[in-house]
C-alpha positions as CSV (number, residue, x, y, z in Angstrom):
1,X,-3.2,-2.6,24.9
2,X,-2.4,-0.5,22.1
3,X,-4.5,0.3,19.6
4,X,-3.8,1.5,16.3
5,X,-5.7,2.9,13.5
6,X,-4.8,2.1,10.1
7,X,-5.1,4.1,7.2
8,X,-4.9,2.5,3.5
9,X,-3.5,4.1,1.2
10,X,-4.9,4.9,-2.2
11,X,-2.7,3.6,-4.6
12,X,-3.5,5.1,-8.3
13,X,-3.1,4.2,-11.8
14,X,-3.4,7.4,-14.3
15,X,-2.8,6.4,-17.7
16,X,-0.6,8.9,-19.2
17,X,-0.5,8.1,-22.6
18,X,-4.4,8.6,-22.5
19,X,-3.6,12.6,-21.1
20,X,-0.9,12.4,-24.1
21,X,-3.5,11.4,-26.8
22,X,-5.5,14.2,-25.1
23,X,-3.2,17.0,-25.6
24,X,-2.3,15.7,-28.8
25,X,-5.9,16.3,-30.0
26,X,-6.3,19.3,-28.4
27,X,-3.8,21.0,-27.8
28,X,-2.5,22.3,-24.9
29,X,-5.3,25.1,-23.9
30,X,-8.1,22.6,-25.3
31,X,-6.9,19.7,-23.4
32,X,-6.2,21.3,-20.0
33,X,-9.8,23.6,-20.6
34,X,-10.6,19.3,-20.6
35,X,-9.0,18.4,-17.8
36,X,-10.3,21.0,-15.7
37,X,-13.3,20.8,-15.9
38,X,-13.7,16.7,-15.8
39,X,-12.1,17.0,-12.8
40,X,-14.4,19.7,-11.4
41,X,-17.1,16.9,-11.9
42,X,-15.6,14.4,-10.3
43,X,-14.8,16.4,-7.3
44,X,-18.8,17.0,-7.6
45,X,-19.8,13.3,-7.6
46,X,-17.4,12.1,-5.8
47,X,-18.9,14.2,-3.0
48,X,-22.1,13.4,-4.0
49,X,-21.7,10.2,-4.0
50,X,-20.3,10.1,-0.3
51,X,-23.2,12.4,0.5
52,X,-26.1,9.7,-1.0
53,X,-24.1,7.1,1.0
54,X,-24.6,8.9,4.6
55,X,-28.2,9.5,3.6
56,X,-29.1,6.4,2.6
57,X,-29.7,7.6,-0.7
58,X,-28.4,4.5,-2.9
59,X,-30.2,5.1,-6.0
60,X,-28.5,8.5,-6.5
61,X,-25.1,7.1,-5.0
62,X,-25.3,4.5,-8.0
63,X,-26.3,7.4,-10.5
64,X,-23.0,9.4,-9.4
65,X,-20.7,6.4,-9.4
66,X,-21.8,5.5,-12.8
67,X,-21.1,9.3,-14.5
68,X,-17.9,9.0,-12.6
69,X,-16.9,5.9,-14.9
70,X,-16.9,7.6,-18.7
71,X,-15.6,11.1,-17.0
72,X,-12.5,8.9,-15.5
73,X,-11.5,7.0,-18.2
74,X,-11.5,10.2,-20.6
75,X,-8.7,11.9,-18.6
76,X,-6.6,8.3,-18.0
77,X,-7.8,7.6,-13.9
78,X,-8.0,4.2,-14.7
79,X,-7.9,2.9,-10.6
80,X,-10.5,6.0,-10.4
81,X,-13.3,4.4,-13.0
82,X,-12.6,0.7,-11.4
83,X,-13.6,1.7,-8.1
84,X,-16.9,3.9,-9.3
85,X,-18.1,0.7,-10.7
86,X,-17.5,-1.4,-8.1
87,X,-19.6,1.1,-5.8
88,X,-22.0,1.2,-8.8
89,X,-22.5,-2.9,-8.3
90,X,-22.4,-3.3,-5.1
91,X,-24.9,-0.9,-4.6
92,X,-27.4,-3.0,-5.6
93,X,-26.4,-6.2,-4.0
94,X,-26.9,-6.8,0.0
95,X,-23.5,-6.3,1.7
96,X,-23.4,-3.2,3.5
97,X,-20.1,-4.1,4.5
98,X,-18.4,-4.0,1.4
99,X,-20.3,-1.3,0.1
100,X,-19.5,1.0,2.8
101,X,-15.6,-0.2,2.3
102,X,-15.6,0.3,-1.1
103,X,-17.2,3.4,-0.8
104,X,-14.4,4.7,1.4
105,X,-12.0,3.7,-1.0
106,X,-13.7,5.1,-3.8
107,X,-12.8,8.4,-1.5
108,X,-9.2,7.5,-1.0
109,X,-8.7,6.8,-4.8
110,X,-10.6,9.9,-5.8
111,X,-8.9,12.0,-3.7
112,X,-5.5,10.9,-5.2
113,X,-6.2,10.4,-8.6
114,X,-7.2,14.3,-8.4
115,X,-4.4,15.2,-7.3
116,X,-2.1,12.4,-9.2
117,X,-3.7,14.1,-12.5
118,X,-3.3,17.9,-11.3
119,X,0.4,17.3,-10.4
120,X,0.6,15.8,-14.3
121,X,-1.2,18.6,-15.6
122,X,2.4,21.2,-13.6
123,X,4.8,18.6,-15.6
124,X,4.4,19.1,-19.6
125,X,2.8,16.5,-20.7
């Protein structure tokens, strides 16, 4: 028998034209000062969040998820913000199961969306 392990993929949405109105407002320095540092944070929560989770720890998981959302959005990770409020909800409802599933594609998506919006922020944008 063979046995294999599959491994979604995180498939992202990053709204450019958001990242466009951002640079637009501020500039390029201003905006990718912005960028920076919002994704600093979500690389923060998004660890904390996965941290909480192992613990057991659901009222701070649901605490990170939800500043993920408004952090997200700002900087156009649309998939990204979906996802932290699905973990959000979930987290108070009573299905470990889909909680811990969505919780590892909150990882997935997070991990991309990082680095879907840093490979945006080498092109001019």
């Amino acid at each position: 028998m063979v046995v294999k392990k599959l491994r979604p993929k995180g498939i992202v949405h990053v709204d450019k034209e958001r990242l466009d109105q951002l640079y637009a407002q501020l500039g390029d320095s201003g905006a990718d000062g912005v960028v920076s540092r919002a994704m600093e944070e979500l690389a923060v929560r998004l660890a904390k969040v996965d941290s909480c989770y192992k613990k057991g720890q659901l009222e701070d998981m649901k605490k990170a998820a939800r500043s993920m959302i408004a952090i997200s959005e700002q900087i156009g990770m649309e998939t990204f913000a979906n996802v932290a409020a699905d973990v959000n909800t979930l987290a108070t409802m009573d299905d470990g199961t889909a909680l811990a599933a969505t919780v590892d594609r909150l990882m997935r998506i997070g991990e991309n969306s990082l680095l879907a919006v840093w490979d945006l922020q080498g092109v001019s944008v």
